[in-house]
SEFIZA-3560 file (N, C-alpha, C; in Angstrom, 3 decimals):
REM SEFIZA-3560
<numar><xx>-52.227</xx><yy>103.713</yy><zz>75.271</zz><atom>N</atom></numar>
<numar><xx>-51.950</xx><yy>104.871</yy><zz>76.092</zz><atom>CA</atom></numar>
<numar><xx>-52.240</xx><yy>106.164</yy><zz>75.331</zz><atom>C</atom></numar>
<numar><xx>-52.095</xx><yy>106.224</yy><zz>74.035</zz><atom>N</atom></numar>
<numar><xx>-52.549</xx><yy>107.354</yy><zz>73.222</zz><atom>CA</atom></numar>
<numar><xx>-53.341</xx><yy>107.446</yy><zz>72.658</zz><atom>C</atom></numar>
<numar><xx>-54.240</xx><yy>106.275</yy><zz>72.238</zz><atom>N</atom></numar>
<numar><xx>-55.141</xx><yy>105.856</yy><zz>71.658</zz><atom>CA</atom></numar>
<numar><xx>-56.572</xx><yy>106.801</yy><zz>72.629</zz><atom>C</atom></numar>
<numar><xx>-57.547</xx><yy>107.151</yy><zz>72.188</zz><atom>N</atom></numar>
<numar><xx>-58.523</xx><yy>108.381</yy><zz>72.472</zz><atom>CA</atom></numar>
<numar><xx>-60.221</xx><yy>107.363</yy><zz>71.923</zz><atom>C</atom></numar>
<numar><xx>-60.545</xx><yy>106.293</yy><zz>72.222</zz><atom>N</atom></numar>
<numar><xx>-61.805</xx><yy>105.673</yy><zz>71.802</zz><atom>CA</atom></numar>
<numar><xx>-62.914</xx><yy>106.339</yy><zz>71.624</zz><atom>C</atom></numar>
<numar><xx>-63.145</xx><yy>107.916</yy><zz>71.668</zz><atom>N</atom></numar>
<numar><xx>-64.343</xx><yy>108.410</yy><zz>71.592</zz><atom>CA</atom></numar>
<numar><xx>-64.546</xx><yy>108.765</yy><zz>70.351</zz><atom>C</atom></numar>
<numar><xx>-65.538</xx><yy>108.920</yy><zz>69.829</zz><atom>N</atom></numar>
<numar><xx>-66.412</xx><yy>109.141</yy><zz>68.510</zz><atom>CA</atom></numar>
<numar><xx>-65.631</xx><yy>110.628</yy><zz>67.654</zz><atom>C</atom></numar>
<numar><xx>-65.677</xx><yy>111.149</yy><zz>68.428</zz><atom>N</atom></numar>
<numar><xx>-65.020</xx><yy>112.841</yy><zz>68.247</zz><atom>CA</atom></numar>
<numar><xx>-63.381</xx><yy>112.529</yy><zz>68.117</zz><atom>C</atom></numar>
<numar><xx>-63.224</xx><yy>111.827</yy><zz>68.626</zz><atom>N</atom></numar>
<numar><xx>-61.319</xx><yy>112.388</yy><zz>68.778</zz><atom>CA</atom></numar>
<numar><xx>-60.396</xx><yy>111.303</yy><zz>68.446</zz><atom>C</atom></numar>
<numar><xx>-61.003</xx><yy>109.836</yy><zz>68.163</zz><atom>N</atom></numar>
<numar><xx>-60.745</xx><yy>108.794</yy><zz>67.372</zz><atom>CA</atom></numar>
<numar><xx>-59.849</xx><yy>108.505</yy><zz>66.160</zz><atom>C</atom></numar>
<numar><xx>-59.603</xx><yy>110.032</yy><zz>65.201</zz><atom>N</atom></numar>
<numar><xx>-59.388</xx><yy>110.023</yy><zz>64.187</zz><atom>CA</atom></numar>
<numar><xx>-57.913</xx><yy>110.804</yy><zz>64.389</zz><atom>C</atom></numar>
<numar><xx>-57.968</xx><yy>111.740</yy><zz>65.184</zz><atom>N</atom></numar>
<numar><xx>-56.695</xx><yy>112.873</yy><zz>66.013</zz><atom>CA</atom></numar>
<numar><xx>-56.186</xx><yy>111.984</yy><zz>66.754</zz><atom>C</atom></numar>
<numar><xx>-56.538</xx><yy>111.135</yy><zz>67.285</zz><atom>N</atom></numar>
<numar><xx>-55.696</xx><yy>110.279</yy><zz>67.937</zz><atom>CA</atom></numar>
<numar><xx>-54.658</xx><yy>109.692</yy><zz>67.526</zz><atom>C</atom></numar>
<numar><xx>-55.131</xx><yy>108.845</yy><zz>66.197</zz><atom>N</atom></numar>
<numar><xx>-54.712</xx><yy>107.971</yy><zz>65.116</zz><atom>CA</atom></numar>
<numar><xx>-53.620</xx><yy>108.790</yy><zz>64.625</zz><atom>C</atom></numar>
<numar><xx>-53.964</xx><yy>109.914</yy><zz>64.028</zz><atom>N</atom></numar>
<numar><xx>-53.073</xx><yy>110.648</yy><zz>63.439</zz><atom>CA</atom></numar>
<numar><xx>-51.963</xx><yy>111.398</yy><zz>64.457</zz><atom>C</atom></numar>
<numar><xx>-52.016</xx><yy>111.470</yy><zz>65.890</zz><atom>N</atom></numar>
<numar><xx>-50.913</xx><yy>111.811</yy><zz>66.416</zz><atom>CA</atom></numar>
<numar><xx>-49.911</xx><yy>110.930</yy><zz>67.071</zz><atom>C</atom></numar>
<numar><xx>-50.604</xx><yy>109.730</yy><zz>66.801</zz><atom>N</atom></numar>
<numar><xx>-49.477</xx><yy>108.152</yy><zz>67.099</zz><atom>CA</atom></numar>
<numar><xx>-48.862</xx><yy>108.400</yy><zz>65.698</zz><atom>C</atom></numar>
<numar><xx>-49.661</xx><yy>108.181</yy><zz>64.734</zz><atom>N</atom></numar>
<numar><xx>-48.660</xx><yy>108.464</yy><zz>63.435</zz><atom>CA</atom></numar>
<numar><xx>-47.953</xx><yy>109.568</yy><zz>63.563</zz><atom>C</atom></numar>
<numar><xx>-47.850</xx><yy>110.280</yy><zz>63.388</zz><atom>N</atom></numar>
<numar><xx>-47.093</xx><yy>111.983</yy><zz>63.431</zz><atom>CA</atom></numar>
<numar><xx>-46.276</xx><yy>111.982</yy><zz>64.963</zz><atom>C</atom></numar>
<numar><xx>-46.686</xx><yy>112.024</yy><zz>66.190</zz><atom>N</atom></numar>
<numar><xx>-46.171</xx><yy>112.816</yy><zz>67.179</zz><atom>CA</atom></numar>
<numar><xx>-45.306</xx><yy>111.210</yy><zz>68.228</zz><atom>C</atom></numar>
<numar><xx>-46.201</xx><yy>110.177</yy><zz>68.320</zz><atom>N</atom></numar>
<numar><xx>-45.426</xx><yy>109.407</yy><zz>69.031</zz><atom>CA</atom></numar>
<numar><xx>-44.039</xx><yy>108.512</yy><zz>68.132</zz><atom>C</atom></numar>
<numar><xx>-43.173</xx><yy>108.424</yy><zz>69.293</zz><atom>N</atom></numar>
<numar><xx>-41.604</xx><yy>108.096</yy><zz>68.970</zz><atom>CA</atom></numar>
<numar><xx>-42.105</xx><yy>106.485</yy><zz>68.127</zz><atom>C</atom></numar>
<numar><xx>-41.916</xx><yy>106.180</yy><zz>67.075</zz><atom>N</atom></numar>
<numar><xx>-42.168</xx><yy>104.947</yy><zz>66.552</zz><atom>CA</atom></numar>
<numar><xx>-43.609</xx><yy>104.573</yy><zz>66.207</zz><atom>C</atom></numar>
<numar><xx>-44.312</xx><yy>105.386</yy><zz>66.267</zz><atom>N</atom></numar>
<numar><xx>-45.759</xx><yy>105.519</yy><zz>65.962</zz><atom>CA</atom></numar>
<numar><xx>-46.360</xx><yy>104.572</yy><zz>64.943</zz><atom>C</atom></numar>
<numar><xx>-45.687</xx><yy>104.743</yy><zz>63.719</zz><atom>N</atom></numar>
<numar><xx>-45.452</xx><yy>104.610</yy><zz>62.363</zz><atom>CA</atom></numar>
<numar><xx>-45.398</xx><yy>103.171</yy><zz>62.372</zz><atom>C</atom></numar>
<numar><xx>-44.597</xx><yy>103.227</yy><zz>62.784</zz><atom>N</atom></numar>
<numar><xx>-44.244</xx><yy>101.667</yy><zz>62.927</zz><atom>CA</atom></numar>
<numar><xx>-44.832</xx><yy>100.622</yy><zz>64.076</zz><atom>C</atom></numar>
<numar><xx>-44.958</xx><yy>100.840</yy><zz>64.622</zz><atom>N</atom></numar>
<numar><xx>-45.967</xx><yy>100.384</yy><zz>65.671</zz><atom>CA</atom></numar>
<numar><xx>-47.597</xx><yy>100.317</yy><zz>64.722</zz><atom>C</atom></numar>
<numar><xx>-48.168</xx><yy>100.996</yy><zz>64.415</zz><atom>N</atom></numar>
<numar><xx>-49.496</xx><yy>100.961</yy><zz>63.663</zz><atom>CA</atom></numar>
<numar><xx>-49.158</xx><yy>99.970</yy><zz>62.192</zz><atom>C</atom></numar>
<numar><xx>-48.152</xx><yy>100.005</yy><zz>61.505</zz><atom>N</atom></numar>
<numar><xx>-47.738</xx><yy>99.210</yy><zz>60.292</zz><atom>CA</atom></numar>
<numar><xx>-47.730</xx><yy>98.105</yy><zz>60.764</zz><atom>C</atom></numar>
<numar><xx>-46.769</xx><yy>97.694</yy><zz>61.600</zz><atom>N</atom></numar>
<numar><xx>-46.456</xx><yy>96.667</yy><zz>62.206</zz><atom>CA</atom></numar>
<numar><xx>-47.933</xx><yy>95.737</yy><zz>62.571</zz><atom>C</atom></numar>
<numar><xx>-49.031</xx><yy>95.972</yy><zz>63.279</zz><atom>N</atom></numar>
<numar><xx>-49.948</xx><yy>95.942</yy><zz>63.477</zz><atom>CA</atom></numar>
<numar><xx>-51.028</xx><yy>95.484</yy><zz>61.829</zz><atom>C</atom></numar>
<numar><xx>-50.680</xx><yy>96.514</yy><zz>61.135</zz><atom>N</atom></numar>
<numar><xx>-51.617</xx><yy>96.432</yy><zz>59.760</zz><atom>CA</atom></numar>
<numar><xx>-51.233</xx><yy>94.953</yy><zz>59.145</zz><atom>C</atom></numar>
<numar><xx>-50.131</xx><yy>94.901</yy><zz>59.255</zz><atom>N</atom></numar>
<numar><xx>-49.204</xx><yy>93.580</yy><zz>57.936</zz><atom>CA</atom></numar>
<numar><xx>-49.123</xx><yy>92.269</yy><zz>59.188</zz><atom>C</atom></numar>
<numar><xx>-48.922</xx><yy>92.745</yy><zz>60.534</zz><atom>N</atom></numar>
<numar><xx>-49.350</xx><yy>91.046</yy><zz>61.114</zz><atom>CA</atom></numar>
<numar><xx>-50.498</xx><yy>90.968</yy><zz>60.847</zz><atom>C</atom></numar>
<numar><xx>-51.910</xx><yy>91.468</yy><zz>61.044</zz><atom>N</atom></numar>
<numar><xx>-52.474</xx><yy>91.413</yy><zz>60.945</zz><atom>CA</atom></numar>
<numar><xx>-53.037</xx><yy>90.325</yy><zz>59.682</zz><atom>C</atom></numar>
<numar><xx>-52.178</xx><yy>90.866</yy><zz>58.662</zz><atom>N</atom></numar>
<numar><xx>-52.757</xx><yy>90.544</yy><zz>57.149</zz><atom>CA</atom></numar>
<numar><xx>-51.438</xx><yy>89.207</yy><zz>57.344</zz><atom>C</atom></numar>
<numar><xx>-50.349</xx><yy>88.914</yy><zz>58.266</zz><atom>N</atom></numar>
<numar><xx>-49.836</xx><yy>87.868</yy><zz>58.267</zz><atom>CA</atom></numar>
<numar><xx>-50.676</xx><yy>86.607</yy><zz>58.861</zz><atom>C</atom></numar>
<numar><xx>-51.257</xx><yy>86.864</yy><zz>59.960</zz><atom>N</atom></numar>
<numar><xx>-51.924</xx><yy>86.024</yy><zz>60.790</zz><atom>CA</atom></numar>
<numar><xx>-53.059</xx><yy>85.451</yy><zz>59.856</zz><atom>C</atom></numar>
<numar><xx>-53.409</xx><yy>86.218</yy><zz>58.529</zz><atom>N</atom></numar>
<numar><xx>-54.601</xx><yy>85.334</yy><zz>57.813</zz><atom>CA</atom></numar>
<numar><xx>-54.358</xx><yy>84.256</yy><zz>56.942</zz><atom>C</atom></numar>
<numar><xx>-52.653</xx><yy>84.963</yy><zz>56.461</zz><atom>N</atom></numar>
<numar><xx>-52.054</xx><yy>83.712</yy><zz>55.872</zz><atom>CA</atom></numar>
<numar><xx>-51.473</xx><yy>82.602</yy><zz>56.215</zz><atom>C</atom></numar>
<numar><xx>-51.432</xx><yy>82.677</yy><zz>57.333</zz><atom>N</atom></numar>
<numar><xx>-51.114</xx><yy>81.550</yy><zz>58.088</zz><atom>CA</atom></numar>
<numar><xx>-52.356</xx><yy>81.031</yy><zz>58.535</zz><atom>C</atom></numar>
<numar><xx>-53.109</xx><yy>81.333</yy><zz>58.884</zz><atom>N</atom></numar>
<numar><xx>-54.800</xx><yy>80.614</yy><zz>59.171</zz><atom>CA</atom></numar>
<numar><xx>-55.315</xx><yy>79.564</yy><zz>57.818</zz><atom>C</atom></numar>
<numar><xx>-55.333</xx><yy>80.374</yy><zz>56.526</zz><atom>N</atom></numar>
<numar><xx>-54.585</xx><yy>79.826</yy><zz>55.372</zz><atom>CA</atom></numar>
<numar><xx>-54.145</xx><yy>79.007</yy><zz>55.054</zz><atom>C</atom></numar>
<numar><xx>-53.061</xx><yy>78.938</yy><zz>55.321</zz><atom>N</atom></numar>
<numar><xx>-51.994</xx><yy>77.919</yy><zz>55.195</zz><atom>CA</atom></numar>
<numar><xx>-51.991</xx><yy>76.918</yy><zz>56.083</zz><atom>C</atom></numar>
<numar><xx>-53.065</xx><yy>77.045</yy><zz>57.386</zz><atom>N</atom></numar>
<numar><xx>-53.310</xx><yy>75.953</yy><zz>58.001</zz><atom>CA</atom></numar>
<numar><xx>-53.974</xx><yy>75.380</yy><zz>57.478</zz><atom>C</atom></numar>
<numar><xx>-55.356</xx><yy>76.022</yy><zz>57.137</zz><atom>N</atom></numar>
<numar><xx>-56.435</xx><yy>74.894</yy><zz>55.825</zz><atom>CA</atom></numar>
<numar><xx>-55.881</xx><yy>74.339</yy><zz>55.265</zz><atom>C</atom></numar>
<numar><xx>-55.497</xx><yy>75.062</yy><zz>53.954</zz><atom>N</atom></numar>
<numar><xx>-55.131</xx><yy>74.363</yy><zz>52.913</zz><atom>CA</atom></numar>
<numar><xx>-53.865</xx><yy>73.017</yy><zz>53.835</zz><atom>C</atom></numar>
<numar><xx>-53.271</xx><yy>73.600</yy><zz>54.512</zz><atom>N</atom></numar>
<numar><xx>-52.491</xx><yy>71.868</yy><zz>55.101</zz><atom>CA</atom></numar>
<numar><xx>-53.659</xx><yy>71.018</yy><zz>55.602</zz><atom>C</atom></numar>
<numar><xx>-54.163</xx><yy>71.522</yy><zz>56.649</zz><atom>N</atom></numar>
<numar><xx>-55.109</xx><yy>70.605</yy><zz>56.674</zz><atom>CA</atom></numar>
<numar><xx>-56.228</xx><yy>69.439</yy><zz>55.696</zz><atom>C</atom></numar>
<numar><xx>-56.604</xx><yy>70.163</yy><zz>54.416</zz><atom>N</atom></numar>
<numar><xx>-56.944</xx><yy>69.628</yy><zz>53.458</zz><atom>CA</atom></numar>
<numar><xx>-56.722</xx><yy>68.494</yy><zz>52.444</zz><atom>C</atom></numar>
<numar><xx>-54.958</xx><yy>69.090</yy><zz>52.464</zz><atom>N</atom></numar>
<numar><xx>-53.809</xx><yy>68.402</yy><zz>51.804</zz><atom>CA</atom></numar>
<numar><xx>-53.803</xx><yy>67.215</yy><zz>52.132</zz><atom>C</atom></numar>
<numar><xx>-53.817</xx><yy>67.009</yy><zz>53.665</zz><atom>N</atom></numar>
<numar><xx>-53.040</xx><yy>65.308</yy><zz>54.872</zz><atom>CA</atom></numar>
<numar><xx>-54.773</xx><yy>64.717</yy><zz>55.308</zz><atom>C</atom></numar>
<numar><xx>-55.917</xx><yy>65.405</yy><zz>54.534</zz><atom>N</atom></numar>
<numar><xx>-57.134</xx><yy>64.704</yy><zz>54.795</zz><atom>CA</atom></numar>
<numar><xx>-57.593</xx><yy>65.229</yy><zz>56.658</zz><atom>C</atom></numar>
<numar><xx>-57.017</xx><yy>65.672</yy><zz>56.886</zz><atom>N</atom></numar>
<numar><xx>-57.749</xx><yy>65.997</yy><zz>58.749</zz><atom>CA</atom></numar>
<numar><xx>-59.028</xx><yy>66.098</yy><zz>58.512</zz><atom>C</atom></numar>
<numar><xx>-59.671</xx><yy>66.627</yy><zz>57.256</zz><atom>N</atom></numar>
<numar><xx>-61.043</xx><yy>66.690</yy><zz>57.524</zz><atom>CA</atom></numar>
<numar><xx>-61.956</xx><yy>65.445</yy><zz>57.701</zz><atom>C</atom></numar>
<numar><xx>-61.427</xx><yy>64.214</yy><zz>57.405</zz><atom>N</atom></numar>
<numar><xx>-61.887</xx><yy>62.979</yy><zz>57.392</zz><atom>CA</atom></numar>
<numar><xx>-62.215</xx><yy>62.395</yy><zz>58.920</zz><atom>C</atom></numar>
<numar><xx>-62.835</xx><yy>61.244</yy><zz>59.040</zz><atom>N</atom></numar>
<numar><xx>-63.096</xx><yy>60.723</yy><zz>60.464</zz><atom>CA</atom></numar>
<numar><xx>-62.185</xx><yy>60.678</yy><zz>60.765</zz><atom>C</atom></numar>
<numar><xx>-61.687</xx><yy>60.725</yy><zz>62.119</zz><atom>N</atom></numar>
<numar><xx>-62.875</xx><yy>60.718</yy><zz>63.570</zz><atom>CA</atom></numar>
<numar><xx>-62.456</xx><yy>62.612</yy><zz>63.770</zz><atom>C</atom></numar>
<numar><xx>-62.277</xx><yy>63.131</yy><zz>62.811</zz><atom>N</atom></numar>
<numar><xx>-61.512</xx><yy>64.670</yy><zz>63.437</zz><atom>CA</atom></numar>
<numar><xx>-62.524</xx><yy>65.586</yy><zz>62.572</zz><atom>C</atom></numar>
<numar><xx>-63.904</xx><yy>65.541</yy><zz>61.996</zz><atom>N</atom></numar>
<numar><xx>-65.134</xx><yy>66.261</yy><zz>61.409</zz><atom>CA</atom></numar>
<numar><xx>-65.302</xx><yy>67.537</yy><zz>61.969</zz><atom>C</atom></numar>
<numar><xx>-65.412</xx><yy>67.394</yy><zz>62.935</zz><atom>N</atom></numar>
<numar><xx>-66.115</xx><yy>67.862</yy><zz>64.058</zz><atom>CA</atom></numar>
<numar><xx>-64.817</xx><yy>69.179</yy><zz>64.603</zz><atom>C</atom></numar>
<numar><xx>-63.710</xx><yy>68.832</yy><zz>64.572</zz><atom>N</atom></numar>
<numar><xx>-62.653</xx><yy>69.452</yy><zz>64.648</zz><atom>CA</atom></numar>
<numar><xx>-62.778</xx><yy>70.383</yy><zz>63.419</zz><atom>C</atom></numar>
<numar><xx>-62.828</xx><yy>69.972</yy><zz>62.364</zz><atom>N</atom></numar>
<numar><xx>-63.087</xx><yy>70.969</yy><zz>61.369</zz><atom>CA</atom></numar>
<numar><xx>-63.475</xx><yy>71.896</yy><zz>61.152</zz><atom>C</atom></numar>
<numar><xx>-65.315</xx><yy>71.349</yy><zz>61.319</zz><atom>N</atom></numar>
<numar><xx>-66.425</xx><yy>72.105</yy><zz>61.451</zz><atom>CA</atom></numar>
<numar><xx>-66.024</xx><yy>73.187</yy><zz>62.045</zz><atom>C</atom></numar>
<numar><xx>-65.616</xx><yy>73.177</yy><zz>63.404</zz><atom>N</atom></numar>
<numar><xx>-65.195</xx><yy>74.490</yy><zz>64.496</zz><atom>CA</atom></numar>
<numar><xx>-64.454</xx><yy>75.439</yy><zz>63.785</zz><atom>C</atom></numar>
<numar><xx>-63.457</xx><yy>74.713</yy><zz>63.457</zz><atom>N</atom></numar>
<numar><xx>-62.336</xx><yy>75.598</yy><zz>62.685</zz><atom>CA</atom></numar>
<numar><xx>-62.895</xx><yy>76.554</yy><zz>62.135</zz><atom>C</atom></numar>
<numar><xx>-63.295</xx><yy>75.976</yy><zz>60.888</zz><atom>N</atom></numar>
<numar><xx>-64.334</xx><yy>76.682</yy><zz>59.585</zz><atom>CA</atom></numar>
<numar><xx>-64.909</xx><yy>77.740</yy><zz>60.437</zz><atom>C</atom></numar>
<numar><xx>-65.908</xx><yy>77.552</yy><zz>61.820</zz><atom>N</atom></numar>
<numar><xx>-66.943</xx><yy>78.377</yy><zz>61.927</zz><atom>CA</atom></numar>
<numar><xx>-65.860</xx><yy>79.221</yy><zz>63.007</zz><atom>C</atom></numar>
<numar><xx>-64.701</xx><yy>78.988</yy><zz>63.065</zz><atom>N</atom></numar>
<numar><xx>-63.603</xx><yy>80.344</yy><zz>63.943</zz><atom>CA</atom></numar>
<numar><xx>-62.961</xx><yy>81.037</yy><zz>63.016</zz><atom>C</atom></numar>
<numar><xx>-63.033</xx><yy>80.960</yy><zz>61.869</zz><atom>N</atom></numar>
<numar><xx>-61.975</xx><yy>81.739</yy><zz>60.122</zz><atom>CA</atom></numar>
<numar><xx>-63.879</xx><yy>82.512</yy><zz>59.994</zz><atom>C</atom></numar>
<numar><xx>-64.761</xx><yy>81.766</yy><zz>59.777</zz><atom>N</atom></numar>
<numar><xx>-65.685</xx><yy>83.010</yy><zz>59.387</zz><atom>CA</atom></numar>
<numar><xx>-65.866</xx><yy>84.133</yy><zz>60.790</zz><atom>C</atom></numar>
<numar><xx>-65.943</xx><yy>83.602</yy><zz>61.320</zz><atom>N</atom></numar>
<numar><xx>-65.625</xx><yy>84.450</yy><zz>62.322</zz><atom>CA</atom></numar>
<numar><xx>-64.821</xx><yy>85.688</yy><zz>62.351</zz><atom>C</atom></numar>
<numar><xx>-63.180</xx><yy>84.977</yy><zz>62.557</zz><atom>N</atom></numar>
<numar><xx>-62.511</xx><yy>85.953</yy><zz>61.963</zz><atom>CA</atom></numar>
<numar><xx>-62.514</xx><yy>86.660</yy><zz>60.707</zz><atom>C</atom></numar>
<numar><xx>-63.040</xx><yy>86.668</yy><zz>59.628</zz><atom>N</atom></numar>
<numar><xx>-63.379</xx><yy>87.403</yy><zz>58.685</zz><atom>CA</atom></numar>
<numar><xx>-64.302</xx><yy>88.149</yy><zz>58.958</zz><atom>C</atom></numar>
<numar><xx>-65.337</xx><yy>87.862</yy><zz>59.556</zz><atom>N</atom></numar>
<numar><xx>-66.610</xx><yy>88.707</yy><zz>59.512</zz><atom>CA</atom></numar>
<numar><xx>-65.491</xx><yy>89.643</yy><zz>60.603</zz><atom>C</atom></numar>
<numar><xx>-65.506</xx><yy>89.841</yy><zz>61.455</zz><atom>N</atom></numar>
<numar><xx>-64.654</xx><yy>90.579</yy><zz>62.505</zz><atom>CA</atom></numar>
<numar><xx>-63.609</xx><yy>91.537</yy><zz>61.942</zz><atom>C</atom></numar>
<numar><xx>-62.806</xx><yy>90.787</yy><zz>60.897</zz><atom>N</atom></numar>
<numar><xx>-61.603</xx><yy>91.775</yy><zz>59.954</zz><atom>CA</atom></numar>
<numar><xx>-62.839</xx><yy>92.944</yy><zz>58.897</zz><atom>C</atom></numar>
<numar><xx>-63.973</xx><yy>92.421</yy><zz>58.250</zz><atom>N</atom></numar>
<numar><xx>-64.751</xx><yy>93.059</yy><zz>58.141</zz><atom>CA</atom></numar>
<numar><xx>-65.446</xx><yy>93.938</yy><zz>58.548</zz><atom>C</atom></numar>
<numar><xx>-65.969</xx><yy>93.849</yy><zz>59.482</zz><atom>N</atom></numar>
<numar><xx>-66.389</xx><yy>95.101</yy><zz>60.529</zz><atom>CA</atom></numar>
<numar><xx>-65.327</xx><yy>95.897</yy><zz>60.795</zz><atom>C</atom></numar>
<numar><xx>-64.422</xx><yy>95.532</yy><zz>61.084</zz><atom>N</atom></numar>
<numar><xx>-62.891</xx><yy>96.361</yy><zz>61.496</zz><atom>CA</atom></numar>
<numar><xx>-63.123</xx><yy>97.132</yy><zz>60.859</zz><atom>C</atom></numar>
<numar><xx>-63.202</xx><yy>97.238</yy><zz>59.515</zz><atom>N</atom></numar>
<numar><xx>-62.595</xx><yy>98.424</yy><zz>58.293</zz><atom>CA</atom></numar>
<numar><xx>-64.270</xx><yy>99.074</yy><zz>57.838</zz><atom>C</atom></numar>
<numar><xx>-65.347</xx><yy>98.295</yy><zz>57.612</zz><atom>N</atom></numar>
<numar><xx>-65.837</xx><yy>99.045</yy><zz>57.673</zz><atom>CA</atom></numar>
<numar><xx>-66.653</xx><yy>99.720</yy><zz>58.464</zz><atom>C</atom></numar>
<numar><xx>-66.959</xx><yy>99.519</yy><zz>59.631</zz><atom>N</atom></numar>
<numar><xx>-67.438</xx><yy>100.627</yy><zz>60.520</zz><atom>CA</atom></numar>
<numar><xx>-67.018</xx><yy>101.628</yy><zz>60.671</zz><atom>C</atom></numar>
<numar><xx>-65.843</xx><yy>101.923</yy><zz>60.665</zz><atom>N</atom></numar>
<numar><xx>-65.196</xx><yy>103.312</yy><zz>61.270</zz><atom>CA</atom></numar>
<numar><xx>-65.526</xx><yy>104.333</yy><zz>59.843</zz><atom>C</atom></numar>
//
């Protein structure tokens, strides 16, 4: 609702959710650190997965996907930060 997507005003936007809206602050933090929660748990699904063998037959193929939905999401957390 406060958020402003245009090229020009993108940045004033940002900064008046931080500064001017009631909980702003926290709402955008909140956002930053799930963010960086949701990878450790993606994470922590591999490495379980690894641990109990899932990557083995008949579930390969299950894997494979996985793998190619985490680069995914990385390349994506990547662009995030640096485009803007």
């Amino acid at each position: 609702m406060y958020y402003t997507p245009h090229i020009d005003m993108a940045g004033a936007s940002i900064e008046h959710i931080l500064r001017d809206v009631y909980l702003g602050w926290l709402l955008w933090s909140a956002h930053a650190n799930g963010a960086s929660m949701f990878f450790i748990a993606v994470y922590l699904h591999m490495f379980r997965s690894i641990a109990v063998c899932s990557t083995s037959s008949p579930r390969e193929m299950v894997w494979c996907i996985g793998v190619i939905i985490v680069l995914l999401m990385i390349a994506t957390a990547f662009l995030g930060y640096v485009l803007p």
